[in-house]
KEZA-610889 format. One record per residue (C-alpha): residue in three letters; x, y, z; residue number from 1. Coordinates in steps of 0.5 Angstrom, whole numbers, plus 2048, in hexadecimal, padded with zeros to 3 digits. Example, Ala and Ser with C-alpha at 12.3 -4.5 7.8 and 13.67 -1.06 7.14 Angstrom:
<rs>
<r residuo="ALA" u="819" v="7F7" w="810" num="1"/>
<r residuo="SER" u="81B" v="7FE" w="80E" num="2"/>
</rs>
This chain:
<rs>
<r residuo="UNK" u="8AA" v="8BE" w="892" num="1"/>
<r residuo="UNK" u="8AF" v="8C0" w="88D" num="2"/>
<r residuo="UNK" u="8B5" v="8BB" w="88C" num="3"/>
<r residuo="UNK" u="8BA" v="8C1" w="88F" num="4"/>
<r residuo="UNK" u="8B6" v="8C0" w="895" num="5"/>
<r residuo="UNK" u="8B5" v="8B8" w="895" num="6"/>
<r residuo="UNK" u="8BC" v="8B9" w="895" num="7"/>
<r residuo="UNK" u="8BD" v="8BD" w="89C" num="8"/>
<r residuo="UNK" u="8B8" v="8B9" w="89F" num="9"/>
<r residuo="UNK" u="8BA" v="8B2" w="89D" num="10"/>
<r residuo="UNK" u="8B7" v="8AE" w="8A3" num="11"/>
<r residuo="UNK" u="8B1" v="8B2" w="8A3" num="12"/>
<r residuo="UNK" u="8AB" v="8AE" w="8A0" num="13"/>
<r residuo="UNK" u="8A4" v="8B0" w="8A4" num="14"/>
<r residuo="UNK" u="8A2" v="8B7" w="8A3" num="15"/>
<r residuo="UNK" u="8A1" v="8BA" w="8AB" num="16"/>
<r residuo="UNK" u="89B" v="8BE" w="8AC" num="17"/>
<r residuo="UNK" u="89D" v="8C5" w="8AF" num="18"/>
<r residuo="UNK" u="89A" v="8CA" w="8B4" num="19"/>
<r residuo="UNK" u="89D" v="8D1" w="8B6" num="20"/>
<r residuo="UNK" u="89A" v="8D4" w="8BA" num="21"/>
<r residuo="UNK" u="89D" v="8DC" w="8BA" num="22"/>
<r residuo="UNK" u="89C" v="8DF" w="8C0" num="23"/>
<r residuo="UNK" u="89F" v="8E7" w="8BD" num="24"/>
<r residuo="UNK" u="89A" v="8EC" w="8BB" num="25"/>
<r residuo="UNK" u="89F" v="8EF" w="8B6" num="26"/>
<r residuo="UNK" u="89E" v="8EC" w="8AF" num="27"/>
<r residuo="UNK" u="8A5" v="8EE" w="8AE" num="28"/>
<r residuo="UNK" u="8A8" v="8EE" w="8B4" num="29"/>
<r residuo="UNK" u="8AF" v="8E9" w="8B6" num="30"/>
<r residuo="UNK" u="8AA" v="8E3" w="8B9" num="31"/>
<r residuo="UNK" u="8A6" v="8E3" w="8B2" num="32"/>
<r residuo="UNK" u="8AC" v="8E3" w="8AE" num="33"/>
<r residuo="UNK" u="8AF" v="8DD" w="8B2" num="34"/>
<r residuo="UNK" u="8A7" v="8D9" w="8B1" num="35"/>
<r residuo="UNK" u="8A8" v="8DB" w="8A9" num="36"/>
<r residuo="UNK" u="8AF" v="8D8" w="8A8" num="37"/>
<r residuo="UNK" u="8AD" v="8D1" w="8AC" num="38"/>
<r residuo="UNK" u="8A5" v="8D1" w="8A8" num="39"/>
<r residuo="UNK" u="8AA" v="8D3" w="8A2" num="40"/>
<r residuo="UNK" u="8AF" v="8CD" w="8A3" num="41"/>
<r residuo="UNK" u="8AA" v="8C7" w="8A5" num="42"/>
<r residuo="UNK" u="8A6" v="8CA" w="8A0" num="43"/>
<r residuo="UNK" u="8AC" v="8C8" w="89A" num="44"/>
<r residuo="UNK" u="8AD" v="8C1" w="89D" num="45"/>
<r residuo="UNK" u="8A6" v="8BF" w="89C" num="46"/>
<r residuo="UNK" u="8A2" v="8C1" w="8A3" num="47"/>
<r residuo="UNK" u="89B" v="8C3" w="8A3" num="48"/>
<r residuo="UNK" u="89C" v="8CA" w="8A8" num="49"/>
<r residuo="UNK" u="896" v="8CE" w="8AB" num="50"/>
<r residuo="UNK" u="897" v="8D5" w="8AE" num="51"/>
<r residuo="UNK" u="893" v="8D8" w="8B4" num="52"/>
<r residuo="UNK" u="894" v="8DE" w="8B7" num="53"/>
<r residuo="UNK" u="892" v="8DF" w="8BE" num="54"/>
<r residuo="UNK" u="890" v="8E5" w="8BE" num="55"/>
<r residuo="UNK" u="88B" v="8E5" w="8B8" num="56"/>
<r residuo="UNK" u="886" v="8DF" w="8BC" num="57"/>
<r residuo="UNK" u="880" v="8E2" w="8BF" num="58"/>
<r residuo="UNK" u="880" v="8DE" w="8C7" num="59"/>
<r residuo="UNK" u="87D" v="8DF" w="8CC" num="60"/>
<r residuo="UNK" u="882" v="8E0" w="8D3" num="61"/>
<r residuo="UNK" u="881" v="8D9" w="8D8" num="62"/>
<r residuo="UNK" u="87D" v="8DA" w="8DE" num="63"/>
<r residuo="UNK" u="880" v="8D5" w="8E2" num="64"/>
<r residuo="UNK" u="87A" v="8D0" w="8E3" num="65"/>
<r residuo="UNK" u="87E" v="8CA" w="8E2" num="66"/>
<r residuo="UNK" u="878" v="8C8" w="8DF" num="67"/>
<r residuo="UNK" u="87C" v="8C4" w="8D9" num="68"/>
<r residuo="UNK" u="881" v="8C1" w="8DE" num="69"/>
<r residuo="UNK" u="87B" v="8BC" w="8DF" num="70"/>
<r residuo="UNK" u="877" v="8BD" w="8D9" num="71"/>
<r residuo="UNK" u="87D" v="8BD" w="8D3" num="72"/>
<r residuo="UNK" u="879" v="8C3" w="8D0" num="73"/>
<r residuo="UNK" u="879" v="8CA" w="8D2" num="74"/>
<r residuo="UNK" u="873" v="8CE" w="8D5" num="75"/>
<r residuo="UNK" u="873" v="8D4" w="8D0" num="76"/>
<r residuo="UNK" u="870" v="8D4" w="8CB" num="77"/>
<r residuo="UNK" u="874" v="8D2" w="8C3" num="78"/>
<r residuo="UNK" u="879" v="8D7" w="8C0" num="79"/>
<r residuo="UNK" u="881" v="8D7" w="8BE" num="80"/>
<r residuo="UNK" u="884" v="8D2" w="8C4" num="81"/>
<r residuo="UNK" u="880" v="8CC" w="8C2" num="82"/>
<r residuo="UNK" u="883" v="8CD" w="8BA" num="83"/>
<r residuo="UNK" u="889" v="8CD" w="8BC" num="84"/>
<r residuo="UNK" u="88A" v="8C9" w="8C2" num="85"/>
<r residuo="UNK" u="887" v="8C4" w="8BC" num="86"/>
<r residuo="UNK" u="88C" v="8C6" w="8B7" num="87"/>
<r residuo="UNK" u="891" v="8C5" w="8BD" num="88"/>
<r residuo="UNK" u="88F" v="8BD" w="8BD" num="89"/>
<r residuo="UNK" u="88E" v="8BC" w="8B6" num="90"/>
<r residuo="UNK" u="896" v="8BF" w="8B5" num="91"/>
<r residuo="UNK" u="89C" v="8BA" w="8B6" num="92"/>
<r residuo="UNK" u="8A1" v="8C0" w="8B8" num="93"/>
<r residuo="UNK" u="89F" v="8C7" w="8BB" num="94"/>
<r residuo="UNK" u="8A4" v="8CD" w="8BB" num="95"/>
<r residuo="UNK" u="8A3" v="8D3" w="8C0" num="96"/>
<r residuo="UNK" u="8A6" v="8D9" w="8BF" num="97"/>
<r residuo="UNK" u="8A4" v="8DE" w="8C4" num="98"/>
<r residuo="UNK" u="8A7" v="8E6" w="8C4" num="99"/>
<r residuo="UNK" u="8A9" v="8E7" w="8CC" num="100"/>
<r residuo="UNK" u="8A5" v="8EB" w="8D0" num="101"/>
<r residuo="UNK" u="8A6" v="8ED" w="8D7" num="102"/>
<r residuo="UNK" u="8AB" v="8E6" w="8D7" num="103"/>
<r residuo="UNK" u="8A5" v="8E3" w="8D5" num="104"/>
<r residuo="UNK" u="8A0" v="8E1" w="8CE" num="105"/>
<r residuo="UNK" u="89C" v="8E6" w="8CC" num="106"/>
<r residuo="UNK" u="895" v="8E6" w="8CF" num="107"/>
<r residuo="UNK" u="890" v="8E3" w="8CA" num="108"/>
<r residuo="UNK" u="895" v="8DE" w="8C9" num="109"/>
<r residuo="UNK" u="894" v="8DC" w="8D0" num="110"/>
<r residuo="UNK" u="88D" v="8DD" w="8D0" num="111"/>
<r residuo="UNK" u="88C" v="8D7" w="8CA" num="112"/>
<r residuo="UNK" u="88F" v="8D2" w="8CE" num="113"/>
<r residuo="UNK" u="88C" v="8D3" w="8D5" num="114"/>
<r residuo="UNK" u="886" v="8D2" w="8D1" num="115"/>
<r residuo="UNK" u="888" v="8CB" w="8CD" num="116"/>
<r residuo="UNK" u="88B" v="8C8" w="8D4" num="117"/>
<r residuo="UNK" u="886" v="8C3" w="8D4" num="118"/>
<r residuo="UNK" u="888" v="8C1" w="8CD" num="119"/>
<r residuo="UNK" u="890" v="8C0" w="8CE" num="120"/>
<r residuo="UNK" u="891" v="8BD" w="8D4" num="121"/>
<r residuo="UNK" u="88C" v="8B9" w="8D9" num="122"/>
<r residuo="UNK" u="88B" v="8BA" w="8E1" num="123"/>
<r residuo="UNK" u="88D" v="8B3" w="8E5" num="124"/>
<r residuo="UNK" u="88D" v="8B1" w="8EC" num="125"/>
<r residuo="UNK" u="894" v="8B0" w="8EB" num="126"/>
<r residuo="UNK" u="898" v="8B5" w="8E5" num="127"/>
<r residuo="UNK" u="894" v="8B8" w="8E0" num="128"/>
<r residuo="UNK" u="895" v="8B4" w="8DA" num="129"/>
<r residuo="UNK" u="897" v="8B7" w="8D5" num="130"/>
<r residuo="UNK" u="892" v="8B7" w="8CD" num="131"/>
<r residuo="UNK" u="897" v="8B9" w="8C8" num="132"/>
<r residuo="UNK" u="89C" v="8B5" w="8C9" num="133"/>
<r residuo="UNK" u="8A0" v="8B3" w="8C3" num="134"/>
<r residuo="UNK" u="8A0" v="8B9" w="8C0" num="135"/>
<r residuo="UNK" u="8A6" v="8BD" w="8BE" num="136"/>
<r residuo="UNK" u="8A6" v="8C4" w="8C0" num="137"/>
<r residuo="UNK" u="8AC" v="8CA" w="8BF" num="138"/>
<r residuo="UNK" u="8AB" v="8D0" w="8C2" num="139"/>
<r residuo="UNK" u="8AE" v="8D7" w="8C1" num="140"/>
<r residuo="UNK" u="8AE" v="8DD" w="8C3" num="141"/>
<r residuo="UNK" u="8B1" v="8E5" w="8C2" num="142"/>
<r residuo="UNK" u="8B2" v="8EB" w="8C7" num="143"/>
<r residuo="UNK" u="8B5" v="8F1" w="8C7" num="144"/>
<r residuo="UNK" u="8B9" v="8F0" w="8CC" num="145"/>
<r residuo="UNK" u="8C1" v="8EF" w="8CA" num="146"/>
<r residuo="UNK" u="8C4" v="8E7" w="8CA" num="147"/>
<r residuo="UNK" u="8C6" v="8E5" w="8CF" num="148"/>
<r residuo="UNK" u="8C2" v="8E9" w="8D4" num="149"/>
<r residuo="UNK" u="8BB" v="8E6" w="8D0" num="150"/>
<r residuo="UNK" u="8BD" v="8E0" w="8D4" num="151"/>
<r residuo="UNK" u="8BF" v="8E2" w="8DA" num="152"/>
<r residuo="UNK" u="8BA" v="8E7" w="8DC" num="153"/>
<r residuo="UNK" u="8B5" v="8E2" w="8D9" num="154"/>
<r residuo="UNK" u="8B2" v="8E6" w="8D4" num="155"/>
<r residuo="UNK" u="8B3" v="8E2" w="8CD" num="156"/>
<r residuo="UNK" u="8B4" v="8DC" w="8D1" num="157"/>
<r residuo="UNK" u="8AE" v="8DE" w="8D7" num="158"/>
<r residuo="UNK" u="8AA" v="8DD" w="8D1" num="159"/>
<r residuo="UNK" u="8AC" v="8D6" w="8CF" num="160"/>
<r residuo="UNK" u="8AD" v="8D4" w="8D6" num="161"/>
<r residuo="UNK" u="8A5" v="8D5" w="8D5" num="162"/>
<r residuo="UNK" u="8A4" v="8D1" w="8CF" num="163"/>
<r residuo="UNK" u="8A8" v="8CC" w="8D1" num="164"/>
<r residuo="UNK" u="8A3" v="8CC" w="8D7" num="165"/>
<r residuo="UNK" u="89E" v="8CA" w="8D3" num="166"/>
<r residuo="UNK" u="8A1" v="8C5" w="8CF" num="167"/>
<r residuo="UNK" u="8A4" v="8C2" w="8D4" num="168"/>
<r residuo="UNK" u="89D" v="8BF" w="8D7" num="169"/>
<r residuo="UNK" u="899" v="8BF" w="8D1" num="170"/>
<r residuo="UNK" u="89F" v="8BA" w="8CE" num="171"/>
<r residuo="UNK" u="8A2" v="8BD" w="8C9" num="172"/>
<r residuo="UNK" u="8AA" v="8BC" w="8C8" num="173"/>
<r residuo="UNK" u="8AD" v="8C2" w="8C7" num="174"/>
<r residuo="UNK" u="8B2" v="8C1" w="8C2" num="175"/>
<r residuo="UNK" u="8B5" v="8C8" w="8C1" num="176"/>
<r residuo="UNK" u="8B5" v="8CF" w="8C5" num="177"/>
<r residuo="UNK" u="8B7" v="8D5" w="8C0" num="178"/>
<r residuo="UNK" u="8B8" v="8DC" w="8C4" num="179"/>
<r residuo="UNK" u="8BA" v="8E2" w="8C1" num="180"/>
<r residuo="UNK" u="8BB" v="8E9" w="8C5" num="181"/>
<r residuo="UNK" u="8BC" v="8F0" w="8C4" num="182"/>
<r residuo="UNK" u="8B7" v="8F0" w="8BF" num="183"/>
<r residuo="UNK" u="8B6" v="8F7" w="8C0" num="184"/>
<r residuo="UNK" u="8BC" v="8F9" w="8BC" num="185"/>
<r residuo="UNK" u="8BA" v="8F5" w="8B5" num="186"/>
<r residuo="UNK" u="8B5" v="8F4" w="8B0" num="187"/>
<r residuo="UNK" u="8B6" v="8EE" w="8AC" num="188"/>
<r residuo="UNK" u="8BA" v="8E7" w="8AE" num="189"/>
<r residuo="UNK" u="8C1" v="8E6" w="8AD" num="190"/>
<r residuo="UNK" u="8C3" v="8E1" w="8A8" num="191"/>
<r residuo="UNK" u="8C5" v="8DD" w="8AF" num="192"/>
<r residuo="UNK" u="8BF" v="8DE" w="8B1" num="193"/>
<r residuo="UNK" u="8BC" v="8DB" w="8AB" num="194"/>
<r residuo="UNK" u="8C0" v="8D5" w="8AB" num="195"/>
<r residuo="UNK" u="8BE" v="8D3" w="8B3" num="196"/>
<r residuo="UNK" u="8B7" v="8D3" w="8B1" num="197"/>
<r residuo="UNK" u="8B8" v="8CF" w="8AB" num="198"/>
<r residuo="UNK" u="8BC" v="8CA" w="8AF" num="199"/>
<r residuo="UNK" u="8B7" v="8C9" w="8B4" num="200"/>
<r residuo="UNK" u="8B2" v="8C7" w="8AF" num="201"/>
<r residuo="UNK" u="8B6" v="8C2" w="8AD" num="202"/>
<r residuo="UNK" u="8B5" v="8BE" w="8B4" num="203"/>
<r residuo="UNK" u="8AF" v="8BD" w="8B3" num="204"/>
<r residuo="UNK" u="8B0" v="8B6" w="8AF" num="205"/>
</rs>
C-alpha cells in the first residue's frame, strides 16, 4: 500500500479478502465497468480481490432433490458451484453485480446459487439459519431502463430485490446498493458514477 493510499485509509489496518461475483456476459458492459472501479479501488488500499464472472462457470441446473438440505453436500456431480461457493466462504466481503433482466438477475447467475443453497444457509425447524453471517456484501446492478422508472418498475431495482433476497437469509449485511438505468444510451460511466463505486468501496472497513 503507497503512502498516498495510507493516507486516504488512515483506519485501515487489515487487508480484506474480496470476492466479486459479475453476473454480466458483456466484458465491457456498464455492470463490468462499475465491478472494475471497485476491484480497482480495493485493490490500491491493499485488498486482495478475485473475480468470477458467472457466466464462464460450467454448472449444472438444480434438480430439486433437496438432497443437500440434509445431506450439506449436493447430489450432482463436481463442477464451478463448489468452487466458488468456496471461494464465497473464504471471502470477507462479496459484491454482486448483476445486468437486469426481465426485472431479475441473469439466469446462470441464478442457477449458481440454486445449486450452493446448502452452502449459504441451513434448514431448521424453526427459521433457516443463516451460513455467511458476518460477511459484507455490496450489490450493484444497470439497466436499460431510464431513472427513475428502473426503480419503480423493478427492473434494475427487481434485480437487487433478488440479490438482497439471497443476502438476507444467507446472512450477509449488505452495506451498499448501487443502481444505474438507462444504460442503453451510454458506453462508459460518468465521472459520478465513478466516484459512487469507489465510495462504496470505502465501506468496506
Amino acid at each position: 500500500m503507497t503512502n498516498a493510499t495510507a493516507a486516504k485509509y488512515p483506519q485501515k489496518v487489515n487487508t480484506m479478502n474480496i470476492l466479486i461475483l459479475n453476473g454480466s456476459p458483456r466484458k465491457q458492459g456498464i455492470t463490468s465497468q462499475m465491478l472494475a472501479i471497485m476491484q480497482t479501488e480495493a485493490e490500491k488500499r491493499g485488498d486482495k480481490v478475485e473475480t468470477v464472472t458467472t457466466n464462464t462457470l460450467k454448472i449444472k441446473p438444480c434438480i430439486g432433490c433437496k438432497v443437500c438440505r440434509t445431506k450439506g453436500k449436493c447430489v450432482l456431480g463436481e463442477d464451478d458451484s463448489q468452487r466458488v461457493l468456496q471461494m464465497m466462504q473464504n471471502a470477507d466481503a462479496i459484491i454482486i453485480g448483476a445486468p437486469c433482466y426481465w426485472g431479475n438477475i441473469p439466469g446462470q447467475m441464478k442457477v449458481l446459487f440454486d445449486r450452493i443453497v446448502y452452502g449459504l444457509m441451513r434448514d431448521t425447524p424453526r427459521f433457516p439459519e443463516p451460513l455467511m453471517k458476518g460477511k459484507k456484501c455490496i450489490l450493484v446492478s444497470a439497466s436499460t431502463t431510464p431513472w427513475p422508472f428502473n426503480i419503480l418498475f423493478n427492473q434494475s431495482h427487481g434485480a437487487i430485490r433478488a440479490l438482497r433476497e439471497i443476502c438476507h437469509y444467507s446472512g450477509f449485511k449488505i452495506i451498499k446498493t448501487l443502481e444505474r438505468g438507462n444504460t442503453a444510451n451510454i458506453t462508459e460511466l460518468t465521472e459520478k458514477d465513478k466516484q459512487k463505486c469507489k465510495k462504496a468501496i470505502a465501506k468496506l472497513v
